[in-house]
PyMOL CGO cylinders between C-alpha atoms (Angstrom):
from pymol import cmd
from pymol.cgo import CYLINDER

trace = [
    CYLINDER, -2.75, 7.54, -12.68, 0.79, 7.60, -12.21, 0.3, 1, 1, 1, 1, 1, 1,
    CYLINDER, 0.79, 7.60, -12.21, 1.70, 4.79, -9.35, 0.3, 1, 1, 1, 1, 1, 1,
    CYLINDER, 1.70, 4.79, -9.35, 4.21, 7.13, -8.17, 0.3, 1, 1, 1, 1, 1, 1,
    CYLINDER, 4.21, 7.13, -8.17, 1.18, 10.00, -6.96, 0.3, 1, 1, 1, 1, 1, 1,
    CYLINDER, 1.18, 10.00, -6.96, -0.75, 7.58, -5.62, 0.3, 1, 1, 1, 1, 1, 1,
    CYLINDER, -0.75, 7.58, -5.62, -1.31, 8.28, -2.00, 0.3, 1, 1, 1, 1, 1, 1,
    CYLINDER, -1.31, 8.28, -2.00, -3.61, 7.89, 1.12, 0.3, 1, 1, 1, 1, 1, 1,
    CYLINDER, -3.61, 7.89, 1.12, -7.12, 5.72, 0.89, 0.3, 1, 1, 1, 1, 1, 1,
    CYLINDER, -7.12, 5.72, 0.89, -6.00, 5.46, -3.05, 0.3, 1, 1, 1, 1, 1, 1,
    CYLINDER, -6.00, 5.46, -3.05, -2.63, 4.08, -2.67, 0.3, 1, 1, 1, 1, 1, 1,
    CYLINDER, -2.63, 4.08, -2.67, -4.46, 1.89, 0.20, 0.3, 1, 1, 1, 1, 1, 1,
    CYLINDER, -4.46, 1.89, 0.20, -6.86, 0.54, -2.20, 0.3, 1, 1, 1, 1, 1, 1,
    CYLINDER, -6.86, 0.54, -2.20, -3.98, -0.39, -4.79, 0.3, 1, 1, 1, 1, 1, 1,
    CYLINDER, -3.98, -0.39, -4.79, -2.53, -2.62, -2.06, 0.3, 1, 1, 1, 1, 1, 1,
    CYLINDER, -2.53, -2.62, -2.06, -5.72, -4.14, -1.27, 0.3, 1, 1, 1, 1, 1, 1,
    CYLINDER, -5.72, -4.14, -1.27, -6.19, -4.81, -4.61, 0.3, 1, 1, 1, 1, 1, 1,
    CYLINDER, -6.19, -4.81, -4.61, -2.52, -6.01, -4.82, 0.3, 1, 1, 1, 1, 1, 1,
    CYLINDER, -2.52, -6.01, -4.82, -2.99, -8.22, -1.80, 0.3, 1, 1, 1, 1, 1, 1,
    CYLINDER, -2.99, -8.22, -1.80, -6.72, -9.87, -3.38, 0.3, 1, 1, 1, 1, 1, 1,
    CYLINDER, -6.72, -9.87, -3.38, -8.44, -8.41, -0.56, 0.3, 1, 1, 1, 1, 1, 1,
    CYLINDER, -8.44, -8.41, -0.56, -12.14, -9.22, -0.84, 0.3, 1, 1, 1, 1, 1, 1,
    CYLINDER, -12.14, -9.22, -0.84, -14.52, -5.62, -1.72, 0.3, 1, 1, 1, 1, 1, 1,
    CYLINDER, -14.52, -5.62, -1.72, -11.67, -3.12, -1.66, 0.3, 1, 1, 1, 1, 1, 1,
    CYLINDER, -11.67, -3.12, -1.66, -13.53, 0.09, -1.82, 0.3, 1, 1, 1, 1, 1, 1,
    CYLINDER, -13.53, 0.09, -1.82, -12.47, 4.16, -0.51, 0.3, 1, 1, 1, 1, 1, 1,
    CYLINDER, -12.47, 4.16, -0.51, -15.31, 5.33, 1.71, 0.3, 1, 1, 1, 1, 1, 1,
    CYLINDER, -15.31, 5.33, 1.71, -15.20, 8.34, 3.76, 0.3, 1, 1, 1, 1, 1, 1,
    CYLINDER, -15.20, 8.34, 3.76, -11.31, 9.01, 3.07, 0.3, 1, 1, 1, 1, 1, 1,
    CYLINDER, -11.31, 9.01, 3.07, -10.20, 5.56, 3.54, 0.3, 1, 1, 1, 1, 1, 1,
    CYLINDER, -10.20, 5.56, 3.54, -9.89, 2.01, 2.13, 0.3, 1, 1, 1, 1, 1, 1,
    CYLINDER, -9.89, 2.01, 2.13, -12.02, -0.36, 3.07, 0.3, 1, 1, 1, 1, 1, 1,
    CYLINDER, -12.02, -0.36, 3.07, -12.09, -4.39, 2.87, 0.3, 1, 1, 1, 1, 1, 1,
    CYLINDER, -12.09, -4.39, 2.87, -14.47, -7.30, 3.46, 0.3, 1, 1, 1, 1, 1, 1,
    CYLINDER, -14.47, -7.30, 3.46, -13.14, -10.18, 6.04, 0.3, 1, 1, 1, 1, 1, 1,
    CYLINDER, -13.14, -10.18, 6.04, -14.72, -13.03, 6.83, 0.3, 1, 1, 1, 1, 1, 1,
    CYLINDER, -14.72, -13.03, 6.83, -15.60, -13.24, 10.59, 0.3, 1, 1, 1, 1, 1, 1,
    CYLINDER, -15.60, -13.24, 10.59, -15.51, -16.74, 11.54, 0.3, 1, 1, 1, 1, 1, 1,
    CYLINDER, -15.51, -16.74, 11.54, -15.17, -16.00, 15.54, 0.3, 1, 1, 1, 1, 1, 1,
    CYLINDER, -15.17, -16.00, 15.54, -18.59, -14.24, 15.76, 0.3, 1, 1, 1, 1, 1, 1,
    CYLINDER, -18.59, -14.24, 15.76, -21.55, -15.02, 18.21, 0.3, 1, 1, 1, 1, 1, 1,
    CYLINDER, -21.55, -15.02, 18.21, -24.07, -16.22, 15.65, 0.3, 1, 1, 1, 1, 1, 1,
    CYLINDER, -24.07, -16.22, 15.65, -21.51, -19.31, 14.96, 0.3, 1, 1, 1, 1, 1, 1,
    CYLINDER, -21.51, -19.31, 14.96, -21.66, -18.69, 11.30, 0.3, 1, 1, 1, 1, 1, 1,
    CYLINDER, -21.66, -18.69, 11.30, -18.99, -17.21, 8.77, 0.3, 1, 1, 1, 1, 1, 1,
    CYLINDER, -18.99, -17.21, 8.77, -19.73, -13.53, 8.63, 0.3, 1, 1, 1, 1, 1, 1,
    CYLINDER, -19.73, -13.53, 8.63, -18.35, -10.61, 6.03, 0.3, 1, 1, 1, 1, 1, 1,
    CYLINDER, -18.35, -10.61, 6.03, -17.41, -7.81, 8.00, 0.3, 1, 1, 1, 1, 1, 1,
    CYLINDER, -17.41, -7.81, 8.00, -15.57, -4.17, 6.62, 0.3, 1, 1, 1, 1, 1, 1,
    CYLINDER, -15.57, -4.17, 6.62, -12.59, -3.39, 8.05, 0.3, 1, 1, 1, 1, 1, 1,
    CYLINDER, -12.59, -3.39, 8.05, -10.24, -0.54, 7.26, 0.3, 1, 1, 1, 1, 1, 1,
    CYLINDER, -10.24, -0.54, 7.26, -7.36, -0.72, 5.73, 0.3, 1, 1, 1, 1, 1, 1,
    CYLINDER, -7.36, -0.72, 5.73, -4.26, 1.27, 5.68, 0.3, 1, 1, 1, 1, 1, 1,
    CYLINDER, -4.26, 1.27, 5.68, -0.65, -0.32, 4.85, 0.3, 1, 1, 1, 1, 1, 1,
    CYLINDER, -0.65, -0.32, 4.85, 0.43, 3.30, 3.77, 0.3, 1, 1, 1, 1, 1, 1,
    CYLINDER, 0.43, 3.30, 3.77, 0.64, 4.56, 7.37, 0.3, 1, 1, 1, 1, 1, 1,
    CYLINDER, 0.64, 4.56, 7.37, -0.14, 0.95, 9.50, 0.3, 1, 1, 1, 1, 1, 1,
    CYLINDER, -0.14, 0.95, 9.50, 3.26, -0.94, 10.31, 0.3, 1, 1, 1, 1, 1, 1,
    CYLINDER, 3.26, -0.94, 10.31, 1.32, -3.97, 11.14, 0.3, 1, 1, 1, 1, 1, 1,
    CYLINDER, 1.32, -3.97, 11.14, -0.02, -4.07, 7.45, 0.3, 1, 1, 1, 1, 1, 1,
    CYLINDER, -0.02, -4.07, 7.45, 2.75, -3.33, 5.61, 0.3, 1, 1, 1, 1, 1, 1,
    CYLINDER, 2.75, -3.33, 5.61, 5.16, -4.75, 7.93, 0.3, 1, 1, 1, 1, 1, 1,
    CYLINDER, 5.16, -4.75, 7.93, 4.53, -8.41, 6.47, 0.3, 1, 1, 1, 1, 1, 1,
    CYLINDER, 4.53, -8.41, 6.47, 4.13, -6.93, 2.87, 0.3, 1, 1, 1, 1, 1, 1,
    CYLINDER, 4.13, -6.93, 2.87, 8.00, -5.33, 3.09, 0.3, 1, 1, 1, 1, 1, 1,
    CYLINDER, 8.00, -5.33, 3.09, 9.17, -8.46, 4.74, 0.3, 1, 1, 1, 1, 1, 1,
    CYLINDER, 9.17, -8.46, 4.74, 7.86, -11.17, 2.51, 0.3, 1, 1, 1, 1, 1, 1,
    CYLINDER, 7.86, -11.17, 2.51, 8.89, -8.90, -0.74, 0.3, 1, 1, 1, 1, 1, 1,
    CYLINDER, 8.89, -8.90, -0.74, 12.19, -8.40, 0.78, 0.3, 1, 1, 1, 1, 1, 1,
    CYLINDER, 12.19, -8.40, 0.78, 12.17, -4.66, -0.16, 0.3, 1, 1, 1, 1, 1, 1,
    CYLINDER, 12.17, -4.66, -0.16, 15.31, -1.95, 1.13, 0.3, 1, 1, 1, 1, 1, 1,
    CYLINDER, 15.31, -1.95, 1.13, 13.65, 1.32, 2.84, 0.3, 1, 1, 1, 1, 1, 1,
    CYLINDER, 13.65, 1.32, 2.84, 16.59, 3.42, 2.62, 0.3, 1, 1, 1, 1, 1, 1,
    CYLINDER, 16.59, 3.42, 2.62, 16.27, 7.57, 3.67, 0.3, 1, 1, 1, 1, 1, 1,
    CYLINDER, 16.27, 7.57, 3.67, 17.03, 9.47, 1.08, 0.3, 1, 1, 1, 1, 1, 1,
    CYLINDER, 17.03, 9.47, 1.08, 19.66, 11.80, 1.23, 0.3, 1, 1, 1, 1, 1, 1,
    CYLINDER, 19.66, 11.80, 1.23, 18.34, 15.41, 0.63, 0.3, 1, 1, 1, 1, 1, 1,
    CYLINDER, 18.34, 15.41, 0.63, 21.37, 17.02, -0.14, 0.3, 1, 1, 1, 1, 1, 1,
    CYLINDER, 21.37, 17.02, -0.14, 21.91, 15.28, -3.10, 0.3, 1, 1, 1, 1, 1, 1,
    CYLINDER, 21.91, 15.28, -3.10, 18.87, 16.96, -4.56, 0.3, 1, 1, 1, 1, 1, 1,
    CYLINDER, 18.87, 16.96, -4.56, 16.15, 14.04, -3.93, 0.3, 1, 1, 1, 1, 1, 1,
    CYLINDER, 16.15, 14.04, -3.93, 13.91, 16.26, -1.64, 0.3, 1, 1, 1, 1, 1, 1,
    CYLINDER, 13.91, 16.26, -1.64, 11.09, 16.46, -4.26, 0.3, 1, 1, 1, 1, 1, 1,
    CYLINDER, 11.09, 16.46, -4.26, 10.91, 12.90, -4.15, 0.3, 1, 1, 1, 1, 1, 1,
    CYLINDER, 10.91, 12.90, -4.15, 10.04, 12.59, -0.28, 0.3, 1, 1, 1, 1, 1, 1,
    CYLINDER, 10.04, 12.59, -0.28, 12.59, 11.21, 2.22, 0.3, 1, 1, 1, 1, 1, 1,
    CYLINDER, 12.59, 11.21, 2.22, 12.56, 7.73, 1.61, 0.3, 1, 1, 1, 1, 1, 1,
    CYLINDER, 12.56, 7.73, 1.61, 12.69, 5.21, -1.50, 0.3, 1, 1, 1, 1, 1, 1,
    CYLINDER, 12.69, 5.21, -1.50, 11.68, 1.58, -1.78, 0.3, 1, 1, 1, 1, 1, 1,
    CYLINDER, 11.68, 1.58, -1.78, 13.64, -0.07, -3.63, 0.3, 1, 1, 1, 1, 1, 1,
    CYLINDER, 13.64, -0.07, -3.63, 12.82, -3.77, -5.29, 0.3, 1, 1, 1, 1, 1, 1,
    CYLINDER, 12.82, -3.77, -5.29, 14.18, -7.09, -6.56, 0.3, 1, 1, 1, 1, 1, 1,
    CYLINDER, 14.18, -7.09, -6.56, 12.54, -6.70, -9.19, 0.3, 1, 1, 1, 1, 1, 1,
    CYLINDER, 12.54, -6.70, -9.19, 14.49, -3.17, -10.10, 0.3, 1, 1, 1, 1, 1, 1,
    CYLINDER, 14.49, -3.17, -10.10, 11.42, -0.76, -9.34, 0.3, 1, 1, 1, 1, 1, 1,
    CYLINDER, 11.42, -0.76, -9.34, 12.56, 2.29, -6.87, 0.3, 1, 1, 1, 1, 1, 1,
    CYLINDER, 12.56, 2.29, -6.87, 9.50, 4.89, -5.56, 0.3, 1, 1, 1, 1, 1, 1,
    CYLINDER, 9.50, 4.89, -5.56, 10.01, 7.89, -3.58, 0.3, 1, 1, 1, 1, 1, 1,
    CYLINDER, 10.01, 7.89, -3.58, 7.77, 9.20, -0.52, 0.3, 1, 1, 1, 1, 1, 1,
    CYLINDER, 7.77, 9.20, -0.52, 7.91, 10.76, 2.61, 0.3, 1, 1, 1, 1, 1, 1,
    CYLINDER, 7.91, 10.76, 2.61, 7.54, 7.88, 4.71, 0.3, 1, 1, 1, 1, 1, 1,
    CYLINDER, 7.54, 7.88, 4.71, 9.12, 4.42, 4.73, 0.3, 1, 1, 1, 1, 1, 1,
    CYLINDER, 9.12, 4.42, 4.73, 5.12, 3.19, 4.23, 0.3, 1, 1, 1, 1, 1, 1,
    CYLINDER, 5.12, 3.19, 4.23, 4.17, 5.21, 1.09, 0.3, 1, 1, 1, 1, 1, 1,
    CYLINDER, 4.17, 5.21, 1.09, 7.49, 4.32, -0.37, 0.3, 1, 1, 1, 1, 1, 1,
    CYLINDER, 7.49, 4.32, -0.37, 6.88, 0.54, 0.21, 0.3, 1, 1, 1, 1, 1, 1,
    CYLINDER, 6.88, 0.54, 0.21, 3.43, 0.60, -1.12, 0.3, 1, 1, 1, 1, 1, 1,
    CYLINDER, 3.43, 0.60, -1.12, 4.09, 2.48, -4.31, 0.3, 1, 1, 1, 1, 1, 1,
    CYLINDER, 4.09, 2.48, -4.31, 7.02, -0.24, -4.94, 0.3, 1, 1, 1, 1, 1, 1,
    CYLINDER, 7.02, -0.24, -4.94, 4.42, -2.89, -4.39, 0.3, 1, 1, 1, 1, 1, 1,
    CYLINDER, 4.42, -2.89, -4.39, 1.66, -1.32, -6.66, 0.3, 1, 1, 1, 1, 1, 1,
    CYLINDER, 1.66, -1.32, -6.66, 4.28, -0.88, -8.95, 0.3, 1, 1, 1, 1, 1, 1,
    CYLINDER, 4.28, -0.88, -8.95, 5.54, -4.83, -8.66, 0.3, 1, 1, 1, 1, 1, 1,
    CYLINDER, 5.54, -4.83, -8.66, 2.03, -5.82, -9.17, 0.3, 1, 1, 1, 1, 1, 1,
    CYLINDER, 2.03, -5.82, -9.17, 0.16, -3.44, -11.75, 0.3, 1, 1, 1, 1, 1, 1,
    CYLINDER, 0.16, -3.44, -11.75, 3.75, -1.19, -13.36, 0.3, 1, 1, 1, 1, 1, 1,
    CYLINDER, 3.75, -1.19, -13.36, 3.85, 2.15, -13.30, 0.3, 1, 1, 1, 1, 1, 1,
    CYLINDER, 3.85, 2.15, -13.30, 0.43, 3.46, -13.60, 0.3, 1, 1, 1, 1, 1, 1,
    CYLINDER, 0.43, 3.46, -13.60, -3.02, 2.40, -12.74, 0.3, 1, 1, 1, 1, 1, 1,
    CYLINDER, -3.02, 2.40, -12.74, -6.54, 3.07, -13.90, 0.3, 1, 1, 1, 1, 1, 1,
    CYLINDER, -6.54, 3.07, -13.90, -8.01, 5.80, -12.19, 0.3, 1, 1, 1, 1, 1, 1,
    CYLINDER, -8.01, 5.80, -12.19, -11.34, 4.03, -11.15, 0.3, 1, 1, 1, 1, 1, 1,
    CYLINDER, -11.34, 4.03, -11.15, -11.69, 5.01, -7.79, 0.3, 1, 1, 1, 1, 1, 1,
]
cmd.load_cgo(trace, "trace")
């Protein structure tokens, strides 16, 4: 699948996979991970799921933008980019995605960074 399509729980699960999240998985329309609880009532390390969703969560992808040092610039539609989405992500590493939020721009750029421009379709 083209990295550039990718969207929703399956551009999630790219990110998780990106990131070495532990059990990334899409259940019930969205991306799911396995944390370790450590702060739990039993006193013992504890795997819980936990959703997760840089494509449209600030406070996930927030860190992800900042530590890759990516530039979220809107698109300007008048010079015929509208099929792309409003925004582009654009990387050091010379990659540039479209999408029509700052998020799914950043996250394609990322998956792209990490795995190039297309991924298996195993979800």
């Amino acid at each position: 699948m083209k990295t550039s399509n990718l969207e929703a729980a399956q551009l999630d699960y790219w990110v998780a996979r990106a990131e070495g999240l532990s059990n990334p998985r899409v259940e019930d329309g969205l991306c799911w991970v396995a944390y370790i609880d450590c702060d739990n009532k039993q006193g013992k390390s504890v795997e819980i799921d936990a959703a997760f969703s840089p494509s449209t969560d600030w406070a996930q992808a927030g860190p992800i933008i900042e530590r890759e040092d990516y530039c979220l610039p809107r698109v300007n539609t008048n010079a015929g980019a509208l099929h792309h989405g409003g925004y582009a992500a654009s990387t050091p590493a010379g990659f540039c995605f479209y999408g029509n939020t700052p998020l799914i721009a950043a996250m394609r750029a990322y998956v792209a960074d990490k795995f190039g421009e297309e991924v298996p379709d195993e979800i």
